[in-house]
C-alpha positions as CSV (number, residue, x, y, z in Angstrom):
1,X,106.8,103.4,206.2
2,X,108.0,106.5,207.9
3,X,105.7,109.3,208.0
4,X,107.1,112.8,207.2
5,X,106.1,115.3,209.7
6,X,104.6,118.3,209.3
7,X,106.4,121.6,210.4
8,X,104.5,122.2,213.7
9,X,105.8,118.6,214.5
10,X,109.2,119.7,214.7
11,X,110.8,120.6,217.9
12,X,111.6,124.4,218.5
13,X,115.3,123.3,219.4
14,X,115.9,121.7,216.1
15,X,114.5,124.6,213.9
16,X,115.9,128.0,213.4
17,X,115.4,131.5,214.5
18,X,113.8,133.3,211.5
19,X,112.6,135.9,214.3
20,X,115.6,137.2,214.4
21,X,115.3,139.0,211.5
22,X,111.3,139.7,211.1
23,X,110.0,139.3,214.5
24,X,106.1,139.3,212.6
25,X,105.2,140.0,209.0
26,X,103.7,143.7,210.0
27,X,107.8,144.7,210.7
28,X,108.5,142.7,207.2
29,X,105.9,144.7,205.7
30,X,107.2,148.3,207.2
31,X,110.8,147.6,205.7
32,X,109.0,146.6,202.1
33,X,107.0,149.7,201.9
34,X,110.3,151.8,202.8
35,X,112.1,150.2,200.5
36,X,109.1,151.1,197.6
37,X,108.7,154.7,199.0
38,X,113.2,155.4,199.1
39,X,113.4,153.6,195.9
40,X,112.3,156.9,194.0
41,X,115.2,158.8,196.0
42,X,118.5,157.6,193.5
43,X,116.4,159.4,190.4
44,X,118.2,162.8,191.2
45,X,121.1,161.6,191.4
46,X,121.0,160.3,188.2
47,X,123.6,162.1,185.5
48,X,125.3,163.5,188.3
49,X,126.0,161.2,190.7
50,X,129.8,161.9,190.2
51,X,129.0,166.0,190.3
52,X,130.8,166.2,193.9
53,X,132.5,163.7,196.1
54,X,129.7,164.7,198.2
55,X,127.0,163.8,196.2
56,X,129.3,160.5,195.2
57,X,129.4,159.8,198.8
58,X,125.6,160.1,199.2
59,X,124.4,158.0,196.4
60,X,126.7,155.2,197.9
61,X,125.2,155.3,201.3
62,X,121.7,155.8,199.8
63,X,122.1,152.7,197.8
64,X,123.8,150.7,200.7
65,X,121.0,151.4,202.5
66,X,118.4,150.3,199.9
67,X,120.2,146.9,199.1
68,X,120.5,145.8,202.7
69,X,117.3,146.2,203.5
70,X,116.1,144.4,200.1
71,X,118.8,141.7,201.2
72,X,116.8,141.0,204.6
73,X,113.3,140.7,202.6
74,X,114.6,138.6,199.8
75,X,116.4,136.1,202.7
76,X,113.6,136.1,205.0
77,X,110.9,135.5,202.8
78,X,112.9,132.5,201.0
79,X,113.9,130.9,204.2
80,X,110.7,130.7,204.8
81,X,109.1,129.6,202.1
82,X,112.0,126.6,202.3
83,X,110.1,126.0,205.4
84,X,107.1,124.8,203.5
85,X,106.5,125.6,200.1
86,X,103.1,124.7,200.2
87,X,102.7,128.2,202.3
88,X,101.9,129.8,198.9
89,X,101.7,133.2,201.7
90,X,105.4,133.3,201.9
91,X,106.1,132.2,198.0
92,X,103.8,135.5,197.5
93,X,106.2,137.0,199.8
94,X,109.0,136.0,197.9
95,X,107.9,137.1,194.3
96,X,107.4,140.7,196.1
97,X,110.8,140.6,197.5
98,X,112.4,139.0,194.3
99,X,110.4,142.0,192.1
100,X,111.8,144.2,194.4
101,X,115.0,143.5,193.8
102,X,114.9,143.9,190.2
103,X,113.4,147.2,189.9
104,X,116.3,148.2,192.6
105,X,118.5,146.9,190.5
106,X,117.3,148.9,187.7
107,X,116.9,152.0,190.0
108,X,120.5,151.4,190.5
109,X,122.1,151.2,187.2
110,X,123.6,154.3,186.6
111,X,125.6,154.5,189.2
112,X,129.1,152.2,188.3
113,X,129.0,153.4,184.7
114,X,128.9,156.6,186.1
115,X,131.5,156.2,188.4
116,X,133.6,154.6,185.5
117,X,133.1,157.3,183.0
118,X,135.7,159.5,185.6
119,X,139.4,159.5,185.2
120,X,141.6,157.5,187.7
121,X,143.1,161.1,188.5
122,X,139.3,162.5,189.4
123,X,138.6,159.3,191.6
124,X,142.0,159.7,193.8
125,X,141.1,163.9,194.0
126,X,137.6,162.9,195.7
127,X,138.9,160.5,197.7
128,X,141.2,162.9,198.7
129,X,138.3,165.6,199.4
130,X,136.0,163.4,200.8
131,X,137.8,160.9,203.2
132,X,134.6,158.9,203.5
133,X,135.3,157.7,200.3
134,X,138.5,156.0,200.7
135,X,136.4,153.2,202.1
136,X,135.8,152.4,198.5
137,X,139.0,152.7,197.3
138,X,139.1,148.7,196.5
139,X,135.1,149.0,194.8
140,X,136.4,151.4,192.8
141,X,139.4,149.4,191.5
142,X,137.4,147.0,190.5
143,X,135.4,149.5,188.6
144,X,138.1,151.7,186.8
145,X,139.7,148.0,185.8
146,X,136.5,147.1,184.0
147,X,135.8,150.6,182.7
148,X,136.4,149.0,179.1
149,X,133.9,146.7,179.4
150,X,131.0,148.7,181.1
151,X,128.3,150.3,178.6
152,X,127.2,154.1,178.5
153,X,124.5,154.3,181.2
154,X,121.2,154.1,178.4
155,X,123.2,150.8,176.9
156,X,123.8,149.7,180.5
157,X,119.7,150.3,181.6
158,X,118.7,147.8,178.6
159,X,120.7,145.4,179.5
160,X,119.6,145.5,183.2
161,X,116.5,145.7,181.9
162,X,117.0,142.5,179.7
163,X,117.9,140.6,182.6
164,X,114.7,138.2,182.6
165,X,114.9,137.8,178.9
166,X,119.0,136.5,179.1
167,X,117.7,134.1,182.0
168,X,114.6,132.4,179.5
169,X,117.0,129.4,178.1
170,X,117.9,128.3,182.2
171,X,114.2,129.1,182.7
172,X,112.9,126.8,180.6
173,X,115.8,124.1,181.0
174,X,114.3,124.6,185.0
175,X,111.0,124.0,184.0
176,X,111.8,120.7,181.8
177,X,113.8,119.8,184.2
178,X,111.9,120.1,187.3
179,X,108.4,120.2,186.3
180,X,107.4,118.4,182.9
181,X,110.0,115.8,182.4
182,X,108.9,112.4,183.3
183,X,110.9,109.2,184.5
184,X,109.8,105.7,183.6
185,X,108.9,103.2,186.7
186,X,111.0,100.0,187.9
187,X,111.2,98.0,190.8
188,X,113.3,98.8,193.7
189,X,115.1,96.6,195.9
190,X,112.1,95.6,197.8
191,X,110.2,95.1,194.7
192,X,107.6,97.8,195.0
193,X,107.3,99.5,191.3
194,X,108.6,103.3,191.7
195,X,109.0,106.6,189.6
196,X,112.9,107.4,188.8
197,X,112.8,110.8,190.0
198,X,116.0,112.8,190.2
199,X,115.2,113.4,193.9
200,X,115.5,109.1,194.3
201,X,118.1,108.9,191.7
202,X,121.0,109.7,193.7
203,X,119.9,106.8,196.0
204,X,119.0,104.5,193.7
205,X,122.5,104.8,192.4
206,X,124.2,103.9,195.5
207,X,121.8,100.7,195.8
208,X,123.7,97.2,196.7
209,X,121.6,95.8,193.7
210,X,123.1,96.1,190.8
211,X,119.8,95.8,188.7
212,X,118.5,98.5,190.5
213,X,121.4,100.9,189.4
214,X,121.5,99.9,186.3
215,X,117.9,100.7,185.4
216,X,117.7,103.5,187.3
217,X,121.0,104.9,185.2
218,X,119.2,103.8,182.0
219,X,115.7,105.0,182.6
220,X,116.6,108.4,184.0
221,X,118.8,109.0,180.9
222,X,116.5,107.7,178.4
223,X,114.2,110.8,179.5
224,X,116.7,113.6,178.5
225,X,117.5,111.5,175.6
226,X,113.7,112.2,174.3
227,X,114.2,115.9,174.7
228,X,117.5,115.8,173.3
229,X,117.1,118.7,170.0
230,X,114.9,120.6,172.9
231,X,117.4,120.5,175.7
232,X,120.5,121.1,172.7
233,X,118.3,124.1,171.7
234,X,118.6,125.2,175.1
235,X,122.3,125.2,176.0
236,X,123.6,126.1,172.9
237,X,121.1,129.3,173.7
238,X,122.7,129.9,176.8
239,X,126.2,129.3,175.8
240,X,125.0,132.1,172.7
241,X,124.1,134.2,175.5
242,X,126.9,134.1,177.5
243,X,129.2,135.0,174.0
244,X,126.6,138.1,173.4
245,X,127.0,139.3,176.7
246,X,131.1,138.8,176.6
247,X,131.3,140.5,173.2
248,X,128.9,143.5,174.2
249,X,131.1,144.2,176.7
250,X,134.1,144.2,174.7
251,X,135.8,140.7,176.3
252,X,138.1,138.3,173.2
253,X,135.9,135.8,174.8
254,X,133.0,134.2,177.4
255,X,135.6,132.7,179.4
256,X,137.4,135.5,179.7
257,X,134.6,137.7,180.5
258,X,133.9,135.6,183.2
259,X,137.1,135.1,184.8
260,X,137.3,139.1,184.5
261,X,135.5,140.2,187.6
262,X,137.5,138.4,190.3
263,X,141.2,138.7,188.3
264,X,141.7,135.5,187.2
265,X,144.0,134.8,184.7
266,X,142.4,132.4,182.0
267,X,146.1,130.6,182.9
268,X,144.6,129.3,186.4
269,X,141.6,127.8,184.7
270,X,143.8,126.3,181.5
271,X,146.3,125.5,184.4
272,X,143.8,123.2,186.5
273,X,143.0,121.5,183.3
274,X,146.5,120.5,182.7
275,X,147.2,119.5,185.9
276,X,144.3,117.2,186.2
277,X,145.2,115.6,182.8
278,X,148.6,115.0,184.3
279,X,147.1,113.1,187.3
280,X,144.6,110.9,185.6
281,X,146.8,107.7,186.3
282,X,145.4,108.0,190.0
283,X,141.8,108.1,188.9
284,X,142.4,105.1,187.1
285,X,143.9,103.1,189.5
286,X,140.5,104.2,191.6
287,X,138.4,102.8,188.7
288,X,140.4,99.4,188.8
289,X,140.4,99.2,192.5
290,X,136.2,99.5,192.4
291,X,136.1,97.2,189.8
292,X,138.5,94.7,191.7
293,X,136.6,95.3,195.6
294,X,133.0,95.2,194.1
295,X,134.1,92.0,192.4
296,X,133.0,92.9,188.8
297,X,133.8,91.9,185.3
298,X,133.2,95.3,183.9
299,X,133.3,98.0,185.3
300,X,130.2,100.5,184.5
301,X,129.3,104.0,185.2
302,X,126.0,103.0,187.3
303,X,129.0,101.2,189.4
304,X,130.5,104.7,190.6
305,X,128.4,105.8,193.2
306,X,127.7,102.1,195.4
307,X,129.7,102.0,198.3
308,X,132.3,99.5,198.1
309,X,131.5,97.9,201.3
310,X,127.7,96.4,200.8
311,X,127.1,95.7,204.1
312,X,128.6,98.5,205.9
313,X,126.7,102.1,207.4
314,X,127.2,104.2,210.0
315,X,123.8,105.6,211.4
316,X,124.7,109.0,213.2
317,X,122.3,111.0,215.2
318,X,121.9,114.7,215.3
319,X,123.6,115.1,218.6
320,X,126.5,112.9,217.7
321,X,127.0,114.7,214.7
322,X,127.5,117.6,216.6
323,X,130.0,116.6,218.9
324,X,131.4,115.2,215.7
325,X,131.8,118.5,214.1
326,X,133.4,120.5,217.3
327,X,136.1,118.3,217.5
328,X,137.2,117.4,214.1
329,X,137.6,121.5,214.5
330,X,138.9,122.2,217.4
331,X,142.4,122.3,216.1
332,X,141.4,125.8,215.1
333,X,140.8,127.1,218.2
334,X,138.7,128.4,221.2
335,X,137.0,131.0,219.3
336,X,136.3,128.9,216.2
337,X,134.7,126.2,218.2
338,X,132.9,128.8,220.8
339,X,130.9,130.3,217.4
340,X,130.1,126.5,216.1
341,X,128.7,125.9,219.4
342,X,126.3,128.9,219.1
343,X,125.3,127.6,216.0
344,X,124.2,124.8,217.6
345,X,122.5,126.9,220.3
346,X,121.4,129.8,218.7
347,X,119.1,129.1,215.9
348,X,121.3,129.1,213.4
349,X,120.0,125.7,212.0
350,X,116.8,124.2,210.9
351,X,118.2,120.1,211.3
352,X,115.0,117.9,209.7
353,X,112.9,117.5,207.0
354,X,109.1,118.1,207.2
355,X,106.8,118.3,204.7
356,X,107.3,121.0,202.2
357,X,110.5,121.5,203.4
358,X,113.1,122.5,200.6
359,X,115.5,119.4,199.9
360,X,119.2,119.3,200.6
361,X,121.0,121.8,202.2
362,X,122.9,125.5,202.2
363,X,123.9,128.2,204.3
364,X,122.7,131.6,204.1
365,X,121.6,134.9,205.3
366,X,122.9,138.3,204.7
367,X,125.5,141.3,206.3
368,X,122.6,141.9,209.2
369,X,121.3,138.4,209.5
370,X,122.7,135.0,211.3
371,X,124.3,132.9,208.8
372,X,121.6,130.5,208.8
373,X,121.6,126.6,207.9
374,X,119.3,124.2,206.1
375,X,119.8,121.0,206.0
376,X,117.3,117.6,205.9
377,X,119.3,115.4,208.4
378,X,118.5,112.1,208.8
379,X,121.2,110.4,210.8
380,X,123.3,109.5,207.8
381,X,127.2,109.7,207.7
382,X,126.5,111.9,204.6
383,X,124.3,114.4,206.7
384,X,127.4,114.6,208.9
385,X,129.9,116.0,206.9
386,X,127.3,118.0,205.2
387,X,126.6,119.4,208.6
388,X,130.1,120.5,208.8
389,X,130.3,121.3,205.3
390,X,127.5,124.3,205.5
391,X,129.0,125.2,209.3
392,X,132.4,126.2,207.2
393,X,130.2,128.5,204.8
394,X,128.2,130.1,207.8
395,X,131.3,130.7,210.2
396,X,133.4,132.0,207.2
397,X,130.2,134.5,206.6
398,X,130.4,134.9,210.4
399,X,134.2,136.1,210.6
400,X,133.6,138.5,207.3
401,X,130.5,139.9,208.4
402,X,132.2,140.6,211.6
403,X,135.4,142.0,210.6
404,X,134.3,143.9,207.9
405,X,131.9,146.8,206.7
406,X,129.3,146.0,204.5
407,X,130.4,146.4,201.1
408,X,133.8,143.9,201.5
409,X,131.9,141.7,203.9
410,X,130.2,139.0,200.7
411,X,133.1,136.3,199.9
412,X,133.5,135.8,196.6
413,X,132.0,132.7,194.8
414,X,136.0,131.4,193.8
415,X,136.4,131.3,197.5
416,X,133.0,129.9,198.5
417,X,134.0,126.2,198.8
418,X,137.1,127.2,200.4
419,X,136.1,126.6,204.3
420,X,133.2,124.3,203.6
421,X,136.0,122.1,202.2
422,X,138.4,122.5,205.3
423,X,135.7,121.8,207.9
424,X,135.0,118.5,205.7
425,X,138.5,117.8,205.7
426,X,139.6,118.2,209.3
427,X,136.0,116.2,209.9
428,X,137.5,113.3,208.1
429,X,141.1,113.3,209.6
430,X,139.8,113.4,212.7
431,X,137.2,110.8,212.2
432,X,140.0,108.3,210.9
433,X,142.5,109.0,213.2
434,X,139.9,108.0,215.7
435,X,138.9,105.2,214.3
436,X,140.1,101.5,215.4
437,X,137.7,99.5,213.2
438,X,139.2,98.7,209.6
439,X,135.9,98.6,207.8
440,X,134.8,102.5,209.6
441,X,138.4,103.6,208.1
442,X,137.7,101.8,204.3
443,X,134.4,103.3,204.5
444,X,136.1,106.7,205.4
445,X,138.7,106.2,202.8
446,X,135.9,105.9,200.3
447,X,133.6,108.6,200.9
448,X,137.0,110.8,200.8
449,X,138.2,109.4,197.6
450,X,134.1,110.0,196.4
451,X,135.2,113.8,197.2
452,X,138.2,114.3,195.0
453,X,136.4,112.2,192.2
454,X,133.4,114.4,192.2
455,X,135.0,118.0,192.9
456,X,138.1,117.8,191.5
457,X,138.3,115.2,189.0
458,X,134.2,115.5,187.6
459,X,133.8,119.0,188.1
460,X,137.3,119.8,186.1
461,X,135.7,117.2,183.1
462,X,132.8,119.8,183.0
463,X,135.0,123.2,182.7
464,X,136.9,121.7,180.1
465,X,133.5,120.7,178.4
466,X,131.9,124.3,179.3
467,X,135.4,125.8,177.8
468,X,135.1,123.0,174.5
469,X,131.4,124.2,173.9
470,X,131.8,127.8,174.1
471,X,134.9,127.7,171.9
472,X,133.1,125.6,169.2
473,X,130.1,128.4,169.0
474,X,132.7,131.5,169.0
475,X,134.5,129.8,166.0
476,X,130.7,129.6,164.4
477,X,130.3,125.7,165.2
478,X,126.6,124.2,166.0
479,X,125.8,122.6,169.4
480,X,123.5,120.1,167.8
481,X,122.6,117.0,170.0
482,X,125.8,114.7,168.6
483,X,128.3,116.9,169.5
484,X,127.3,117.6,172.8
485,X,127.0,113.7,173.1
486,X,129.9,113.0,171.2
487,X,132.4,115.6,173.1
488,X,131.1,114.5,176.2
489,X,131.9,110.5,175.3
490,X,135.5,111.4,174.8
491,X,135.8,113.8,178.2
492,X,134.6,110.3,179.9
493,X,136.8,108.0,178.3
494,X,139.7,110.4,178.8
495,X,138.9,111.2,182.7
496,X,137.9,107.7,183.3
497,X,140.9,106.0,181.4
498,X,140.6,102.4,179.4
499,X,138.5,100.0,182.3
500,X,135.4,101.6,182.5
501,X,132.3,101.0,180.0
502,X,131.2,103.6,178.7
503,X,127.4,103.2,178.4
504,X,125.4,104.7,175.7
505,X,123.9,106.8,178.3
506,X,125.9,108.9,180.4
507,X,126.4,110.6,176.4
508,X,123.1,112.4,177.7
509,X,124.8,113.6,181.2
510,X,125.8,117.2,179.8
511,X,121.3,117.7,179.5
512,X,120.8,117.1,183.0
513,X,123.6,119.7,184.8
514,X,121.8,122.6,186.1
515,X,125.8,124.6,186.3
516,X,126.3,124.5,182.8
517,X,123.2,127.5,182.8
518,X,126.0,129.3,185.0
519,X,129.2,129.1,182.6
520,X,132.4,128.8,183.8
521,X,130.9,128.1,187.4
522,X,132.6,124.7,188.2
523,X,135.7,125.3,187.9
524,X,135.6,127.3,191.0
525,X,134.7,124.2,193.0
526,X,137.9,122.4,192.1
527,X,140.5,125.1,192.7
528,X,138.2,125.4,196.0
529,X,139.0,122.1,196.7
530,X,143.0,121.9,196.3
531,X,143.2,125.5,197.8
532,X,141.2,124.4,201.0
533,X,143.6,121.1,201.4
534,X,146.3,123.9,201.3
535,X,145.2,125.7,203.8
536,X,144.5,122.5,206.1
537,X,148.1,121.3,205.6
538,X,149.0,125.0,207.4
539,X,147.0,124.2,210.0
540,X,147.8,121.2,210.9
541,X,151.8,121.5,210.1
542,X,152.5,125.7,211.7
543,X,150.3,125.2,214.4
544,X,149.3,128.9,215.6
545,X,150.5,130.4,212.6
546,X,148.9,128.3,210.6
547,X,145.6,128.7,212.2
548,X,145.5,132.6,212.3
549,X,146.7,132.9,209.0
550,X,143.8,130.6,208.0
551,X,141.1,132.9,210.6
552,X,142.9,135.8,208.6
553,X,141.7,134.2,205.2
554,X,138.3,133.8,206.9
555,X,137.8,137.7,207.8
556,X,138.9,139.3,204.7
557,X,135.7,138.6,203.1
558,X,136.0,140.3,199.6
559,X,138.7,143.2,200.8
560,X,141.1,142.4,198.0
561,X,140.6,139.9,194.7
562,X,140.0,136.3,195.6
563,X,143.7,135.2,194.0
564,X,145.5,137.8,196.1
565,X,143.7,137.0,199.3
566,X,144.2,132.8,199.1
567,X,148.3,134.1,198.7
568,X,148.0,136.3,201.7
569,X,146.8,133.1,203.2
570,X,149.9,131.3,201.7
571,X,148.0,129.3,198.6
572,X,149.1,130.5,195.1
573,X,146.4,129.2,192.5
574,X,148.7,131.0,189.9
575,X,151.0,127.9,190.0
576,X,149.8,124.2,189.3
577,X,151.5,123.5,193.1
578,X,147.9,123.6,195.2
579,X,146.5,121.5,192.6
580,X,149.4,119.4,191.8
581,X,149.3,118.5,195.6
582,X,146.1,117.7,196.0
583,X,145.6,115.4,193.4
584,X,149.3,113.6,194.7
585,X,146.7,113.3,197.8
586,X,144.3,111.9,196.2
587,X,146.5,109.5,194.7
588,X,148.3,108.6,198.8
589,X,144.5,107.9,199.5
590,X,144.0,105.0,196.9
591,X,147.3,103.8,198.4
592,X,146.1,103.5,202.1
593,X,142.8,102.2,200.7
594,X,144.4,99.5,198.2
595,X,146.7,98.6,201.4
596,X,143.8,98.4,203.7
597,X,141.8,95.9,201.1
């Protein structure tokens, strides 16, 4: 059995640079207590804030100020506590920072209803006066267009101030979730009795023994069918307090108000779902073809996740990867590849578990940080193009951070999956135009096809059940147990079509997503998804153009709303066309794999 090393075990070269931000915990500690001690400075303002386009000005910088230094506490003392969260020092640390945080934000509150309570005229006269503030020009757009929706400063405070109290239902779904729900035991393929965790589960569901998936599917489901009036009680709470929220604010509805912030029209997300409905025949000609390759009678949902070559891997180490990554994106250029080599060199990445570690994988860090890396690699095709994945989030922080000032530089969450998506994308091309050996390419073919189902197709199912759920309790319907189970059996046998078995218990899927506590998040992956192979298709068909239109895309950060910039880039999400194509992709895919088996 392999032994998981501890941290000190772990090479410098394959852990990051955390230094670069706190070089000891003394400096860490000097930008906390500044923080406490400045914090106390936005109180004057308050109630006249918008007196002066001086004193506008001021309380701007002031809070700039505050929030970036908060951001490099908060990032630094959660990286590393991901380094080992048996360290309770740094969870300590974190608590400080994440209390921090809070009471800036409720030190801060008065400042954009404020700002909102002026007239459009009054905003474009201080600008005027004041030619510091036409920095903000595009902030306070985005103000003035919700100025309907914000609350009178006292109304605005108790909501901040209700923040932890709107967060209990994901709180204690969290807490079920990851802390008191238990999982029965079975045997695994080697025979040794094990605990179902949902850290195993994703494995066990990929196992070449079909018993093993099968019990794994039923056991881990049977435990969130036990809590099943608990874990009702606490969506349909959350769902409740996204429609308080929404109507407080003066929004027809929850989707709406969350769509609001970035411009969306509720036609893009309505639009994705259409266009995925039209495009279902391609998913079910996936679902045959598994059934047909893995030889099975029925088809079943444990059966979605196996790889449909049993014998097949492809065992990748680190440096491989890497040379992996830098050339499935080279086609965008010198200085793209340049910065994904300094990743590599620079301490951008912490590469392998040890123990404590945080699982999986992300990129982070903040306007005055590196955009740092974690991942858990462990030589896995998987870990490869999740390696390239979190590469296209840090390098499009990288080209934002650099090209723009602070308060434009932070992506928004629409646009997110954008690049991680290209890199993944270019990654696979490149891997199978490489490749010479039929079974690399099927396996290829597969884990790309495993792509679409999961972002586009699965992630679509789940808005349209988020949209379903939170229509049902705005028209004054109940989210008791059967219907969430019962409008989550027809979404399956809709986006699964008529040859897959529907077990009894994927009914029980909708209590185990952590993103339904995050409404109308999902969605956001899909149109990612179809907007990034857009914006590959450039690159690969205009050559130059393509490419600086994409690096373009990539520097914007959050200059403009997340619709406008993807059209600068030459992707409209306002028409089904980035969608439409992507799923015609999809459906080229099961071609070249049905032709290859």
């Amino acid at each position: 059995m392999r032994q998981i090393k501890t941290r000190s075990e772990i090479p410098d070269q394959y852990t990051w640079n955390l230094e670069e931000i706190y070089a000891s915990l003394t400096d860490w500690e000097q930008d906390y207590q500044s923080v406490k001690e400045d914090l106390p400075r936005l109180a004057p303002f308050r109630e006249k804030s918008t007196a002066s386009p001086l004193e506008l000005w001021s309380v701007l910088q002031l809070s700039e100020q505050l929030e970036r230094t908060i951001a490099r506490l908060f990032v630094y003392s959660r990286m590393k506590r991901d380094e080992d969260n048996n360290n309770s020092a740094y969870q300590a640390l974190f608590d400080r920072a994440e209390a921090l945080s809070i009471e800036f934000g409720t030190a801060s509150s008065f400042i954009v209803p404020e700002i909102s309570s002026l007239e459009s005229e009054t905003l474009a006269r201080f600008q005027e006066q004041e030619p510091r503030l036409c920095l903000y020009r595009h902030y306070f757009d985005q103000i003035m267009r919700q100025k309907e929706h914000i609350l009178p400063p006292g109304e605005e405070r108790l909501l901040a101030m209700a923040g932890d109290l709107s967060m209990t239902s994901s709180h204690v779904f969290n807490m079920l979730n990851n802390a008191d729900l238990t999982f029965p035991t079975m045997l695994n393929e080697e025979g040794e009795e094990i605990e179902i965790t949902k850290g195993r589960f994703a494995g066990l569901m990929e196992s070449r023994d079909r018993r093993v998936r099968e019990e794994a599917f039923r056991g881990l489901y049977s435990s969130y069918m036990g809590l099943k009036n608990t874990l009702a009680t606490t969506l349909s709470s959350s769902v409740k307090k996204d429609i308080f929220h929404a109507r407080a604010r003066n929004y027809p509805s929850a989707l709406e108000a969350s769509l609001f912030a970035d411009k969306v029209p509720v036609a893009v997300y309505d639009q994705l779902i259409a266009s995925v409905h039209d495009n279902l025949e391609a998913m079910y000609r996936y679902v045959r073809l598994r059934q047909k390759v893995l030889q099975l009678e029925e088809l079943h949902m444990y059966d979605l996740y196996t790889p449909l070559l049993q014998e097949y891997r492809m065992q990748v180490p680190y440096e491989e990867a890497r040379e992996m990554v830098l050339n499935g994106v080279q086609v965008l250029g010198d200085d793209y590849r340049t910065t994904v080599e300094k990743a590599f060199s620079s301490g951008w990445i912490d590469v392998y578990e040890n123990k404590g570690k945080t699982g999986g994988a992300y990129s982070w860090g903040t306007y005055d940080t590196l955009p740092y890396i974690l991942m858990n690699y462990d030589n896995k095709i998987n870990d490869v193009f999740t390696l390239a994945h979190e590469l296209g989030h840090s390098l499009h922080s990288y080209y934002s951070d650099r090209n723009q000032p602070w308060i434009y530089s932070q992506y928004p969450i629409l646009l997110a999956e954008v690049a991680s998506t290209v890199n993944e994308s270019l990654l696979i091309d490149y891997l199978l135009e490489k490749s010479k050996d039929k079974n690399q390419k099927i396996f290829l073919l597969n884990y790309y096809l495993e792509q679409y189902r999961g972002t586009v197709y699965r992630q679509t199912m789940f808005a349209e059940f988020e949209k379903i759920i939170h229509r049902e309790v705005e028209q004054g319907g109940v989210l008791t147990p059967e219907y969430l189970s019962s409008t989550y059996r027809d979404l399956n046998r809709l986006y699964y079509g008529p040859d897959m078995v529907l077990d009894p218990e994927i009914v029980w899927e909708w209590a185990r997503i952590p993103h339904f506590y995050s409404a109308f998040y999902v969605y956001k992956y899909a149109t990612g998804f179809a907007a990034a192979g857009a914006l590959k298709k450039q690159i690969l068909t205009r050559g130059r153009e393509g490419v600086d239109r994409y690096l373009q895309f990539l520097s914007a950060g959050c200059s403009d709303y997340p619709i406008a910039l993807l059209q600068q880039a030459g992707v409209d999400l306002t028409t089904p066309g980035p969608v439409n194509d992507a799923l015609e992709h999809f459906s080229g895919l099961v071609t070249q794999l049905e032709e290859l088996l």
